[in-house]
C-alpha positions as CSV (number, residue, x, y, z in Angstrom):
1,X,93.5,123.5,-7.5
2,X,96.3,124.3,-9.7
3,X,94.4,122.5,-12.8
4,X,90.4,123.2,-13.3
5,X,88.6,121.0,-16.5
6,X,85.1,121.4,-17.2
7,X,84.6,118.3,-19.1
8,X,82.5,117.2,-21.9
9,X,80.0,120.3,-22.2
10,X,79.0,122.0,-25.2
11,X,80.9,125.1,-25.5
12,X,80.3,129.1,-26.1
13,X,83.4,130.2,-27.0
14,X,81.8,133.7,-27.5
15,X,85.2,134.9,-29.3
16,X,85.4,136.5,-32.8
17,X,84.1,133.0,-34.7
18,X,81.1,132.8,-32.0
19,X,82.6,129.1,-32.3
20,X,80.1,126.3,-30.4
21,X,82.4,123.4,-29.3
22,X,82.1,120.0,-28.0
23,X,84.7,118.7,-25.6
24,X,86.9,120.5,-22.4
25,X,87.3,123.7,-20.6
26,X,90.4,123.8,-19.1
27,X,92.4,126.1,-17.2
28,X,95.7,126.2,-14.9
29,X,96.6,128.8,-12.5
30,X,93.7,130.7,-13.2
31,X,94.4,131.3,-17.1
32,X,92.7,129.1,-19.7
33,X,94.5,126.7,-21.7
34,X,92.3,125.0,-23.7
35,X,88.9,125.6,-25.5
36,X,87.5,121.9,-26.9
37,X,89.2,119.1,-27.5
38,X,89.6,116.1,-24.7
39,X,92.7,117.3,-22.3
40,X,95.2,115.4,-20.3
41,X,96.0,117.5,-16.8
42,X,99.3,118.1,-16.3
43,X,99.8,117.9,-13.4
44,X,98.9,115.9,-10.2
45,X,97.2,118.9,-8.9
46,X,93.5,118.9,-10.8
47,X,89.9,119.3,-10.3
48,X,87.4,117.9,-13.2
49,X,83.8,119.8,-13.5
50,X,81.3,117.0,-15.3
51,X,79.7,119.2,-17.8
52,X,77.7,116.3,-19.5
53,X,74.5,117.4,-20.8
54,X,75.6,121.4,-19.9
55,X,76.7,124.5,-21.9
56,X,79.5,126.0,-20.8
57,X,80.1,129.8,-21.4
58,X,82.1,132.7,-20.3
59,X,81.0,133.7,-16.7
60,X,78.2,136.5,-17.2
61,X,79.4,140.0,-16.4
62,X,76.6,142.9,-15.3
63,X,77.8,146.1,-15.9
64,X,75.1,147.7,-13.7
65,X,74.4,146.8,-10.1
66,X,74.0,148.5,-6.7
67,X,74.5,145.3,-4.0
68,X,74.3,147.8,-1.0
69,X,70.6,148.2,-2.0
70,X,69.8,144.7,-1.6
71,X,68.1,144.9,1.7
72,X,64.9,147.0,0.2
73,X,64.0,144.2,-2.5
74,X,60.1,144.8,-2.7
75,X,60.3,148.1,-0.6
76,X,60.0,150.0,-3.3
77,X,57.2,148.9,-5.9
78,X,54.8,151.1,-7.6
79,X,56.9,154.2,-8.1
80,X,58.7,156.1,-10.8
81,X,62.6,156.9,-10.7
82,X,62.4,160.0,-8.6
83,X,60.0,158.8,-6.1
84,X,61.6,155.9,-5.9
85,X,64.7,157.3,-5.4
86,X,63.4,160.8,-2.6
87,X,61.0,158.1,-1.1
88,X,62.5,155.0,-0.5
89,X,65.6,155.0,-1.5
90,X,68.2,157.5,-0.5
91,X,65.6,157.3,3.3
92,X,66.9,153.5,2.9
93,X,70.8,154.3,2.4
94,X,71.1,156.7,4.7
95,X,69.9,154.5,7.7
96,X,72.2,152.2,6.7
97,X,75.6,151.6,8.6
98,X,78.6,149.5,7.8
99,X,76.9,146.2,8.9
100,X,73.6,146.6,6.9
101,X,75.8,147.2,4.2
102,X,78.1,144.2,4.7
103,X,74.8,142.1,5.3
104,X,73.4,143.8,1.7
105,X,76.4,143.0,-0.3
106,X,77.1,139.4,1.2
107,X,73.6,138.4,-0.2
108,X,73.9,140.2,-3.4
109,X,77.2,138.2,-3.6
110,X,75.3,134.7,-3.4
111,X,72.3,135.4,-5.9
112,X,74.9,136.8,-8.2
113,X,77.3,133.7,-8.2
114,X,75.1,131.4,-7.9
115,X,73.2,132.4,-10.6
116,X,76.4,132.7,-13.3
117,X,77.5,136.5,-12.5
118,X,81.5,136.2,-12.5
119,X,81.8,139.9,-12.4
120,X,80.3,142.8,-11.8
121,X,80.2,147.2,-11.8
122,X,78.2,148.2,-8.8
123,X,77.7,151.5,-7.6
124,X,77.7,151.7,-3.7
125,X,75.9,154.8,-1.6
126,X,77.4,157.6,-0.2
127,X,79.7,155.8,2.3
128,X,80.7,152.3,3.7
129,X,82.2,151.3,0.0
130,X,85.0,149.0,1.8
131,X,82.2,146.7,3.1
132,X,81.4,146.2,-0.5
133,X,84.9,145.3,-1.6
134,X,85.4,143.1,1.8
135,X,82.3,141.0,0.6
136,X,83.2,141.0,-3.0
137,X,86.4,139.6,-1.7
138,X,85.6,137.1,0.1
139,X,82.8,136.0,-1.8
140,X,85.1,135.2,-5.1
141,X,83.4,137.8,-7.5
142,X,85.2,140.0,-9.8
143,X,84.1,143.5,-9.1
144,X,84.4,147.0,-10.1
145,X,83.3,149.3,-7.4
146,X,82.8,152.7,-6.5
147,X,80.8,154.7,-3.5
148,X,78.2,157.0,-5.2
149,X,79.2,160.4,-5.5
150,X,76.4,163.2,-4.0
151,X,77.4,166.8,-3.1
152,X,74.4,168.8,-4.7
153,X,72.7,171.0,-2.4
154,X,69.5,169.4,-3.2
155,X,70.2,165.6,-1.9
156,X,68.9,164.7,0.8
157,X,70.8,165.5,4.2
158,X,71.4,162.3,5.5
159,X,73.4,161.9,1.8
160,X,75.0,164.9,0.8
161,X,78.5,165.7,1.0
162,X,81.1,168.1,0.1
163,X,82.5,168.0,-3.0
164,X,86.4,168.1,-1.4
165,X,85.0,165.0,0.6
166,X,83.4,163.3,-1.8
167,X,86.1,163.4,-4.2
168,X,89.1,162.9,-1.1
169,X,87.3,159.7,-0.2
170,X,86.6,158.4,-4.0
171,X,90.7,159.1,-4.5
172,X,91.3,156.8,-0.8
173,X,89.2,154.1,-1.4
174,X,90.6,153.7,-5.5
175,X,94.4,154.0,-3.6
176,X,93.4,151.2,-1.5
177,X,91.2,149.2,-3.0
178,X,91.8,149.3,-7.4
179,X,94.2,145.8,-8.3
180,X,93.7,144.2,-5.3
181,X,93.0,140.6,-5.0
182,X,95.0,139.9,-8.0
183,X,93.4,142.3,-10.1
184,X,90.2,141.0,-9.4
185,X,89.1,144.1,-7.2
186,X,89.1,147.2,-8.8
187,X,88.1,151.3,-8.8
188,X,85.4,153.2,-10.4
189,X,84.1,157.1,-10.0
190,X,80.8,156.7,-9.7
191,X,79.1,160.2,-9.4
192,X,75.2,159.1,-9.3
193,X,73.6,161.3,-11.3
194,X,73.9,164.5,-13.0
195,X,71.3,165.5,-10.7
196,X,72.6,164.5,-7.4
197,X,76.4,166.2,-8.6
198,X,77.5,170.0,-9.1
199,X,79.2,170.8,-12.3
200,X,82.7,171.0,-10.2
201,X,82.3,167.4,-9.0
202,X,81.5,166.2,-12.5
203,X,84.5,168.0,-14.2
204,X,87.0,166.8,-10.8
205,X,85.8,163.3,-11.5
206,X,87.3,163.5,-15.2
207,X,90.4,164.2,-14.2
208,X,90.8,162.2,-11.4
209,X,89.5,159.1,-13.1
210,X,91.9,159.4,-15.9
211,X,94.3,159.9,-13.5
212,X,94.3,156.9,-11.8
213,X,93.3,154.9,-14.8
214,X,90.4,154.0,-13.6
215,X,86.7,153.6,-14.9
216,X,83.7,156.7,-14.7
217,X,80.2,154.7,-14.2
218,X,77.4,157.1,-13.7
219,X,73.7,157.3,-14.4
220,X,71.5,158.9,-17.9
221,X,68.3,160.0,-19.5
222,X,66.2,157.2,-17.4
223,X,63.1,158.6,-16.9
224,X,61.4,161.7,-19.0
225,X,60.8,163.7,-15.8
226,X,64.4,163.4,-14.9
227,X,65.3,164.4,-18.2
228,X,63.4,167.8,-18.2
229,X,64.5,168.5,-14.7
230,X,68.5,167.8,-16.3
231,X,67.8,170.3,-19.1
232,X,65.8,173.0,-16.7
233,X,68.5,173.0,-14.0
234,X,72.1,172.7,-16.5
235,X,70.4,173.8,-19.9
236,X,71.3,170.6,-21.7
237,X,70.3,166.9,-22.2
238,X,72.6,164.5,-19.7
239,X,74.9,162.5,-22.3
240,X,75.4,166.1,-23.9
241,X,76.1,167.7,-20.2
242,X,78.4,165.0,-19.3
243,X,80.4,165.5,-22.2
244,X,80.9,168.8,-22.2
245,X,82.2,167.7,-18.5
246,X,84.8,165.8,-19.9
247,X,82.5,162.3,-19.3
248,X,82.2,161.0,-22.2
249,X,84.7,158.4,-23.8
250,X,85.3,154.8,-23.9
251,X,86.3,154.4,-20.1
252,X,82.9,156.3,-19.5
253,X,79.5,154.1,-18.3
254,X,76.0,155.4,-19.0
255,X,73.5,153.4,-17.3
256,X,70.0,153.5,-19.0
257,X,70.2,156.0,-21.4
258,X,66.4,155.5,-22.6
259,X,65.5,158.9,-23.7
260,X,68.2,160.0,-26.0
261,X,68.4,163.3,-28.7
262,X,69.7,162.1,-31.9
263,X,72.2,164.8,-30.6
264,X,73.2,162.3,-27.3
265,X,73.3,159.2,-29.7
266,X,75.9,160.5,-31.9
267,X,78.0,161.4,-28.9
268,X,77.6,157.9,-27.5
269,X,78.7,156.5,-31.1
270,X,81.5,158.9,-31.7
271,X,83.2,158.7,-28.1
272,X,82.4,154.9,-27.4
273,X,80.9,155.3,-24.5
274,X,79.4,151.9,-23.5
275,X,75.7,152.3,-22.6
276,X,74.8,149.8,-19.6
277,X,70.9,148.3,-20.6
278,X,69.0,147.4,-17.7
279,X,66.0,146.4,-19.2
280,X,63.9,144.9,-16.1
281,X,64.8,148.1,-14.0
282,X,63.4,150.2,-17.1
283,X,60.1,148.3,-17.5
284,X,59.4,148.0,-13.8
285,X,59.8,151.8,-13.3
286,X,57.8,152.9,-16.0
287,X,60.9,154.4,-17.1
288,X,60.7,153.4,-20.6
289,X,62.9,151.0,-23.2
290,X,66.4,152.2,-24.6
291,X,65.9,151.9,-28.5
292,X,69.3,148.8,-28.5
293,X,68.8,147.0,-31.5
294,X,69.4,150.8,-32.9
295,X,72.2,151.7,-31.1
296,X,73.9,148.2,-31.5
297,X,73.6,148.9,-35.0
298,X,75.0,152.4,-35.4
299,X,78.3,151.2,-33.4
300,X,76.9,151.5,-29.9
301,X,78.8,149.4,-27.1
302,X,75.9,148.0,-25.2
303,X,76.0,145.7,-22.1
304,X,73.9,144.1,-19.7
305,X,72.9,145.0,-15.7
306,X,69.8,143.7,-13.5
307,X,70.6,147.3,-11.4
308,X,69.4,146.8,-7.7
309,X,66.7,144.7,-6.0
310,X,64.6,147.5,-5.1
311,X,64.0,148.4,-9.4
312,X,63.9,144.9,-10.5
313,X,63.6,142.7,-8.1
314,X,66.3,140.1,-8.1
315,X,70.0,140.0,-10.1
316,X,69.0,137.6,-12.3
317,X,71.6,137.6,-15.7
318,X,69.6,135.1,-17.3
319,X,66.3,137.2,-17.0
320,X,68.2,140.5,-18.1
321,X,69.1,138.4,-21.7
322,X,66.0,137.3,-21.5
323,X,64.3,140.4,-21.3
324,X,66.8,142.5,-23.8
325,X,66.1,139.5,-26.2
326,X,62.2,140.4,-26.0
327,X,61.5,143.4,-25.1
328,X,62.7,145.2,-28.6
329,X,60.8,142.9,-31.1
330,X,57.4,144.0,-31.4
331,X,58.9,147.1,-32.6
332,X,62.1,146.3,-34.5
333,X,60.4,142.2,-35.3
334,X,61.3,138.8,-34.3
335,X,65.0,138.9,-36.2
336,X,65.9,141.8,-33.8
337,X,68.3,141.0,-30.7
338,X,69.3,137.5,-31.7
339,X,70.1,135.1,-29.0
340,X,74.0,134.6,-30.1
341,X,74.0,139.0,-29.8
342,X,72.4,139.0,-26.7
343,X,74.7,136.5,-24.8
344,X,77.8,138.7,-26.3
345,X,76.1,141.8,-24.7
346,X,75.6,139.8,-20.8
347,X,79.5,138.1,-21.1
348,X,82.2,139.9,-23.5
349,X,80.0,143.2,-23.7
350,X,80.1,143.4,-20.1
351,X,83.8,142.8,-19.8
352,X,84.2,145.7,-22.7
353,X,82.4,148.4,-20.6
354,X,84.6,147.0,-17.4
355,X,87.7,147.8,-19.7
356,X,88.8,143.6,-19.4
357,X,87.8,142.5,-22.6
358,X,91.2,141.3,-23.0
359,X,90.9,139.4,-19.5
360,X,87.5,137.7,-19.4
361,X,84.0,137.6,-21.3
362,X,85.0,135.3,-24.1
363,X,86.5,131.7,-23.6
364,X,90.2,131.9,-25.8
365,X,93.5,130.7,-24.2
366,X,95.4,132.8,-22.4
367,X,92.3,134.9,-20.9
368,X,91.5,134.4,-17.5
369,X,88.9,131.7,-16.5
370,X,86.1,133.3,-15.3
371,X,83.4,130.1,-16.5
372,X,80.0,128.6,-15.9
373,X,78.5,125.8,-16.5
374,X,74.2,125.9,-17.2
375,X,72.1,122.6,-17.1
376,X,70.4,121.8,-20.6
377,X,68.7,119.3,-18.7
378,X,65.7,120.7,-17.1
379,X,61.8,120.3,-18.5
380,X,61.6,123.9,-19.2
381,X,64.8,123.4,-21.3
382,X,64.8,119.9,-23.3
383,X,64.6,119.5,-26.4
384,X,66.3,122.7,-27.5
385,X,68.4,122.3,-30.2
386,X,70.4,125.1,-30.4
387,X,72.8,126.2,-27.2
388,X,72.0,130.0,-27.4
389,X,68.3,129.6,-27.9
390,X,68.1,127.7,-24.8
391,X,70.5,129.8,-22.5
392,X,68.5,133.0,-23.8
393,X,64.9,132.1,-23.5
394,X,64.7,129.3,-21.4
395,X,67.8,128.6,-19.1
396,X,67.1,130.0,-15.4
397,X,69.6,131.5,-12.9
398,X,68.7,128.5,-11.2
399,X,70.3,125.9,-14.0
400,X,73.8,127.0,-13.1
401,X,75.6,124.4,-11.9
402,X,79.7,125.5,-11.4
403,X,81.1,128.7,-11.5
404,X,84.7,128.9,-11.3
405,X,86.0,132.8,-10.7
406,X,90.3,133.9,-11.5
407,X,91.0,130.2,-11.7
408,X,88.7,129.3,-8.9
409,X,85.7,126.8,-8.1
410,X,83.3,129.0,-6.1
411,X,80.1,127.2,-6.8
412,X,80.6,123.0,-7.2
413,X,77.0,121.4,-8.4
414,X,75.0,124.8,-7.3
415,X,76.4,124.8,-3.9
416,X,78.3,128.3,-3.2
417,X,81.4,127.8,-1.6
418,X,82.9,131.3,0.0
419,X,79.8,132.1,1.9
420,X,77.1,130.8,4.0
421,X,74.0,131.0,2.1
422,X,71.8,129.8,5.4
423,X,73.8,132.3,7.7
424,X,74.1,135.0,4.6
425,X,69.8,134.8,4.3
426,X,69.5,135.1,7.9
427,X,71.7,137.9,8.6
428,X,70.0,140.0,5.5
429,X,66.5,139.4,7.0
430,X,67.4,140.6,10.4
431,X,69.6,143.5,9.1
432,X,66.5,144.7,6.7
433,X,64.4,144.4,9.7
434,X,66.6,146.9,11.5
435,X,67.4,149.0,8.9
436,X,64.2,149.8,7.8
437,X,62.6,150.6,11.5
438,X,64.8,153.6,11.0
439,X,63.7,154.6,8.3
440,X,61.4,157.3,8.8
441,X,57.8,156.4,7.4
């Protein structure tokens, strides 16, 4: 449809008035051009949403997810970060082959639309990264990918690479891949961890990056053990490492970050680094909580990321706000993370780290229209009185009703439209199956 209108909803604008609305979304040719109000289409060519009795809100944007891990949700309880990982994990991507992966990402693709993710920054494994675009394409979704980057001469065998290949197939797959779809595909570097990557990869990745103009997203300080193994093995903490690497800045992305020096803070604050908080992964590894409401106040960019099925277990955006809102008050109080901050940090912080902030993640004319509607109507929601307490605390993934993506209805009255859900669920199960009778027990 040439003309999209979401009509009658209660609107987040989430721009710089935080401005809650009553009256139309509209947009037309994938850009919005109008924010409240009643609106007249323009044209003959128009689609309208009913958003009666519904917020509607910038699409939510997760700037930390790995959709090729999909396939081991609940493989993996019970363990801390590096067990997780030398266990289960890197066994589980490296039995994986291009199908598996397809089959991973398609079904990341449907829990993430249908629950209100419009876009996302995933790191992929070592190698079948164009399966993740090709699903991320055809599904609708607005995602920033990159294949995870791994030639230390500890990782595992079935993972490791050469630096010259890992970096020759990082610079292919940004050529091919970064601006497609209309934009809505891009490139990141994504070396995993600083851990996983010699110094030479780390310092290549800097360069090329910035060469291509194109985003660094990479892992830090997520668990204490990993920590002390960082300092034992490269004689300094990991934000302080990276930086002297040349990763640090504001088109750099630090997932976790939970144990930082004061040293690492300042750094993050001083660069603009954008720290991505993924606080279910965090508690369900034992790995810790990032100190947020701090950071947020010192200047800190902070965004929102469920990370992958295996640490979490689902991609749920509306448990991630949920969770950040939570998690930080019985030691900062009850005024800390307030539900209007917390729904900045899942939509316009997200599109910050992504470097679209002046694309998507806030609902202001001329943007594109990345935008979700979210039932108020449930039991577990009525009678909340105000929008952002109820989309914080007590909407659900499941309380998404349209999602329209670059102009474009992808889910109409919770039904996904670009994939197969039935077909998408059925595929995953027998892939897992497959995958993980490979894996060696």
């Amino acid at each position: 449809m040439s003309e999209i209108i979401f009509r009658g909803g209660t609107i987040l604008t989430v721009d710089p008035g935080s401005r809650v609305l009553d009256g139309d979304v509209a947009c037309r040719d994938g850009l919005l051009v109008q924010v409240g109000g009643s609106y007249t289409p323009q044209t003959s060519d128009y689609e309208i949403l009913d958003a009666t009795g519904c917020v509607v809100m910038p699409g939510l944007v997760q700037s930390h997810v790995h959709m090729c891990q999909t396939l081991a949700r609940g493989r993996a309880d019970g363990l801390e970060l590096l067990d997780w990982l030398s266990r289960v994990v890197w066994p589980y991507e490296a039995a994986l082959d291009r199908e598996d992966t397809a089959a991973a990402a398609r079904l990341a693709c449907v829990e993430l639309l249908t629950g209100g993710t419009t876009a996302i920054l995933d790191m992929g494994t070592v190698r079948h990264t164009d399966a993740l675009f090709e699903a991320a394409r055809d599904a609708g979704l607005r995602a920033t990918i990159g294949k995870a980057m791994m030639d230390d001469p500890s990782c595992p065998p079935g993972l490791r690479e050469t630096t010259a290949e890992s970096l020759e197939e990082s610079a292919r797959l940004c050529r091919d891949w970064h601006g497609r779809s209309g934009g809505r595909l891009r490139y990141a570097y994504a070396p995993r961890f600083v851990l996983s990557c010699t110094d030479d990869l780390l310092r290549e990745v800097s360069g090329a990056a910035r060469a291509a103009g194109v985003r660094v997203h990479t892992h830090a300080s997520e668990n204490r053990r990993e920590v002390a193994e960082v300092v034992a093995r490269r004689g300094a903490d990991n934000v302080v490492h990276l930086h002297r690497l040349g990763l640090s800045g504001q088109d750099v992305c630090l997932a976790h970050c939970v144990w930082l020096t004061d040293e690492e803070r300042g750094l993050l604050r001083e660069t603009g680094t954008h720290l991505l908080h993924c606080p279910s992964s965090n508690l369900k590894l034992g790995s810790g909580v990032a100190e947020v409401p701090e950071l947020v106040a010192e200047g800190v960019s902070v965004s929102l990321g469920a990370d992958g099925a295996p640490c979490n277990n689902n991609l749920d955006g509306f448990l991630e706000m949920r969770l950040a809102a939570l998690v930080h008050k019985p030691r900062r109080g009850p005024l800390a993370m307030p539900a209007s901050e917390v729904v900045r940090m899942a939509t316009l912080g997200g599109a910050r780290a992504l470097g679209l902030d002046g694309e998507i993640g806030s609902l202001e004319v001329g943007k594109r229209a990345d935008v979700i509607s979210v039932d108020l109507g449930g039991a577990h929601v009525v009678p909340t009185a105000d929008p952002y307490s109820a989309v914080v605390y007590a909407c659900r993934s499941t309380d998404v009703v349209d999602v329209v993506v670059d102009g474009r209805v992808v889910v109409r009255g919770r039904q996904l439209l670009t994939l197969d859900r039935r077909a998408v669920i059925a595929a995953a199960r027998e892939r897992a199956a497959r995958v993980f009778a490979r894996v060696p027990s």
